[in-house]
N, C-alpha and C positions, 0 to 999 in steps of 0.2 A: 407434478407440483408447479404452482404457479410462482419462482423465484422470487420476481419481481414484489407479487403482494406481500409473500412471505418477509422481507425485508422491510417492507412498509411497514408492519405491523410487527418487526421487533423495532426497528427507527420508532416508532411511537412509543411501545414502551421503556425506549432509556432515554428519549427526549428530554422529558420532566426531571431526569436525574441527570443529565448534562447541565441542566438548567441550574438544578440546584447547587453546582459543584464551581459555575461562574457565574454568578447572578449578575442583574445590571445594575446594580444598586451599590457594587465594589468602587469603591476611589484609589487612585482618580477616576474620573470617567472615563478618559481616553484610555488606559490601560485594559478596561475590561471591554470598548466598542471596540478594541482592537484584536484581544483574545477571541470576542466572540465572531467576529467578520467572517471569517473563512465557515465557520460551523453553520453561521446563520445562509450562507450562500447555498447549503446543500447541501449533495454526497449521500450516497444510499447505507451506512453507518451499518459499514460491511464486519470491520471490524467487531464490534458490541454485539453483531449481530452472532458471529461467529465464537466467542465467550460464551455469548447465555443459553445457543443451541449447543456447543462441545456440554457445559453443565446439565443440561435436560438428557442429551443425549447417554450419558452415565450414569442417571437417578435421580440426579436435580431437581430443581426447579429453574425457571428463566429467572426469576425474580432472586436465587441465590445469590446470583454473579451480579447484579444489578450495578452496584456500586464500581467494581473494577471493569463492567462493560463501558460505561459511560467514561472511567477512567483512558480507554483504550483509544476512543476515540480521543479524548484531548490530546493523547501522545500522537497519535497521527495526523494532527491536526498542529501541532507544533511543529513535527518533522515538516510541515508543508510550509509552513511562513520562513523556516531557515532554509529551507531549498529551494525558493522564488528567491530568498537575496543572493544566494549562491547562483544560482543560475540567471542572474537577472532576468528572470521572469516578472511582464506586466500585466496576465492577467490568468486567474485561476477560477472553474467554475463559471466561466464569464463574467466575472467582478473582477476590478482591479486588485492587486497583491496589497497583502497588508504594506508591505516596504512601500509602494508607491504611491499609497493615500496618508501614512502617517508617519513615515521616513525609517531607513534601516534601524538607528538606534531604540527607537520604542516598538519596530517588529520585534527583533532581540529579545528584549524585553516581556515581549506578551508573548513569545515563543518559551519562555523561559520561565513564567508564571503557569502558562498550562501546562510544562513540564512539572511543575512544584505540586500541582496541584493530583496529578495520576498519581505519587504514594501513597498520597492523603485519603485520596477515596480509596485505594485497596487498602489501606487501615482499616477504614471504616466499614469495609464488607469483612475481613478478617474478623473485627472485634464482634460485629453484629452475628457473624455465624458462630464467634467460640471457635473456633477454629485452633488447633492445637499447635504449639510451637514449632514443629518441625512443618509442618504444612503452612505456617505462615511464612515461615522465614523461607520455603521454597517459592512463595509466591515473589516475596519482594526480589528474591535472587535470579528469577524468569525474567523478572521487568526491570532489573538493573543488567541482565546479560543481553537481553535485545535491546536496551541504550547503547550500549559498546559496541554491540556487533555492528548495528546499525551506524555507526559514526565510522568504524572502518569499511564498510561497503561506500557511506558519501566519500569520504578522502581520495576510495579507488577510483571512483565516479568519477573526480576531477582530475587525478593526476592519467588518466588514460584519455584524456582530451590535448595531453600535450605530447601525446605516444602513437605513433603510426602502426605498432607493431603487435596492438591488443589480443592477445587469442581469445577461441570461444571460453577455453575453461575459466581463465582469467574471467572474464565477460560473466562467467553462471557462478563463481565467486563472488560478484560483485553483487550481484543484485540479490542473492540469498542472503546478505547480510543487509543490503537497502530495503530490500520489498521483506523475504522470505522473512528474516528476524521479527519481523513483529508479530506477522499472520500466525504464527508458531508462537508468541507468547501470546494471542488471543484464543488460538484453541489449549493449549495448556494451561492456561489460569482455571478456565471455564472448567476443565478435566480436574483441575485443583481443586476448585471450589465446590464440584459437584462429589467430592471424597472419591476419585476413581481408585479402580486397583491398578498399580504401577504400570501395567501391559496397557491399560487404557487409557493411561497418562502418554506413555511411550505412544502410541499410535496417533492419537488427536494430535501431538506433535509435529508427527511428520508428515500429518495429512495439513496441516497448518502452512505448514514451512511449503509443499509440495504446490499448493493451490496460489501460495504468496508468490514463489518463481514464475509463475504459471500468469497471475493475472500480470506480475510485470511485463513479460514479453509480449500482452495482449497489449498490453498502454500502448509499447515500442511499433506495436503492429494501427493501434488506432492513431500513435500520431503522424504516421506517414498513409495512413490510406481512410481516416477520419472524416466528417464535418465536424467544423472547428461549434458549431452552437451544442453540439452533443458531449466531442471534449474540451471543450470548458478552456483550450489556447491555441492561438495560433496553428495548423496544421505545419508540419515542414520547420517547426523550433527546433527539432532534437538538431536537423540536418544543419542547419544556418548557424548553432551553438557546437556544431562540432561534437557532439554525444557519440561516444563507441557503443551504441546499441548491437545486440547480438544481427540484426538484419544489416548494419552497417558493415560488421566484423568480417560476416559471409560475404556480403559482395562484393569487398576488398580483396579477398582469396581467391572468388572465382570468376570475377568479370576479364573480357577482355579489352586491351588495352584501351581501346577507345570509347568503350562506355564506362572505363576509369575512369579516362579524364573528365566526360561529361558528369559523372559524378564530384570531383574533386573541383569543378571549377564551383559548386555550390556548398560543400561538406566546410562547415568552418567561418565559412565567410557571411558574417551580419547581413552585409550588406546582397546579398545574392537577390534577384529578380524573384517573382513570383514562379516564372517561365521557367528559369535556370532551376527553382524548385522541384514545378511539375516534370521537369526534363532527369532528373535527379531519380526521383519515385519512380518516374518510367523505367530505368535503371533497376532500379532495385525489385520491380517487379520480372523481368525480362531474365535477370542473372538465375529466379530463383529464389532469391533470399527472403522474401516474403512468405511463399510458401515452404521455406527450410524453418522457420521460424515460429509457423503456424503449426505445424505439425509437430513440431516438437516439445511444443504446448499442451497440446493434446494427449502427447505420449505423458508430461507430467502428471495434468488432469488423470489420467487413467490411472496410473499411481499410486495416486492419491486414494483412489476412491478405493484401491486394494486395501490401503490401511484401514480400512472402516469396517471390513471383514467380521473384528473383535466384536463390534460391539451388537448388542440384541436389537432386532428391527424396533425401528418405532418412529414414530414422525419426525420426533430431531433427527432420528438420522435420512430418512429419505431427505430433509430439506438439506443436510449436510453434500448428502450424494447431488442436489440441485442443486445448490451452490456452487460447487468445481464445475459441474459444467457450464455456470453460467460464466461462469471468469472469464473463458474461453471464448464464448459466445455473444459476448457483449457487442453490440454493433457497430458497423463502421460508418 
């Protein structure tokens, strides 16, 4: 299966209902150019995509989940305008950050409208399908647990940048609740919506949750060995802001002393050289931890695609099983 198109052509069909959910015609005006900024930049609309295939995948329809796939995307797309001002990140996507073209307080703000806006539309696929009380209110209780989780994954985010003593578990803690929590409430809505049987709710879950750990450590991996026009910011940020990325964690445990130091003279420091950068990465390739990191990506991807066992073959799910691999495989 060809991933790639496959996502083009669910991205097309929840486009229109992205659309509909922030139109531009919302006042102010700056409020809604600023909601929609990051959406209009891009993004293969991994998320929505993985909602309306989990619903086909169980009996559905794509068009089921329509309303809370489009939703899914605004909540990840919130997540990203509050973690550029958190991270002082300038540019995402290769556009500048909503925070540095119309200032933190009305990023805020439009991070906090597109959050208002993801109950609304999974109301509105709720009402539209009839959907029965106990399966609604598991919906909304999905997408208000992976708000939570998700805020305590960022909080660990940052207080482990002022922690020299990170372990890995800590480290796969952290990012289950950043990345993993949402991917997991995109395939279980989708599993929701599509009336699965509780085994097939249980699974798309943790095939969700498995693939979201998974593409994070891919990020971790494309932004120290990326081109920066493909990830969308500066190559060597995580390293220069100090991020206890799982590659970072390993090669603090197993480098020796001297290609520590060559690492730690750039780990933290804004101001590091391009060189002190590249000199860094070289590190980090050299300990190991690059490929400690990649593979253990893979072992998740695998995983992942065990939980898919349940369900009966059919196009949603090969494109399910193409998907985890592509998380993995996305290029550097």
């Amino acid at each position: 299966m060809d991933v790639l198109k496959y996502l083009e052509e669910c991205a097309a069909l929840v486009e229109p209902e992205i659309n509909r959910w922030i139109p531009r015609e919302v006042q102010p005006e700056v409020l809604v150019r600023a909601m929609r900024h990051l959406i209009e930049a891009g993004g293969k609309r991994l998320r929505p995509c993985l909602t309306m295939t989990a619903c086909e995948a169980v009996g559905g329809k794509k068009e089921d989940a329509i309303e809370t796939a489009a939703a899914l995307e605004l909540f990840h797309n919130f997540t990203l305008i509050h973690d550029d001002i958190m991270d002082h990140d300038e540019f995402r996507r290769n556009v500048k950050t909503v925070h540095v073209i119309w200032g933190e307080p009305i990023a805020i703000i439009a991070g906090d409208a597109l959050f208002a806006k993801v109950f609304e539309a999974a109301a509105a696929n709720a009402s539209r399908l009839g959907m029965n009380l106990e399966r609604t209110v598991e919906l909304f209780n999905t997408l208000s647990r992976a708000s939570f989780e998700l805020c305590q994954g960022q909080v660990l985010d940052m207080l482990f940048e002022k922690r020299d003593d990170v372990t890995e578990e800590e480290y796969m803690r952290m990012i289950s609740g950043k990345t993993g929590a949402l991917t997991e409430a995109a395939t279980r809505v989708g599993a929701l919506l599509g009336n699965a049987s509780r085994e097939k709710i249980q699974a798309l879950s943790s095939y969700g949750r498995l693939i979201g750990v998974a593409f994070q450590m891919q990020d971790d991996l494309l932004g120290v060995l990326g081109k920066q026009e493909k990830f969308g910011k500066p190559i060597g940020s995580d390293i220069r802001e100090g991020k206890r990325t799982l590659i970072i964690v390993k090669a603090l445990t197993s480098a020796p002393e001297r290609e520590k130091r060559i690492l730690l003279k750039a780990f933290g420091k804004s101001n590091a050289t391009n060189e002190e950068i590249r000199k860094a990465i070289e590190v980090l390739k050299k300990v190991g931890a690059v490929e400690y990191v990649a593979e253990k990506a893979r072992k998740m991807v695998a995983k992942a695609k065990m939980k898919l066992k349940v369900l009966p073959d059919s196009k949603a799910k090969e494109a399910l099983l193409g998907i985890a691999d592509f998380v993995v495989e996305r290029e550097f």
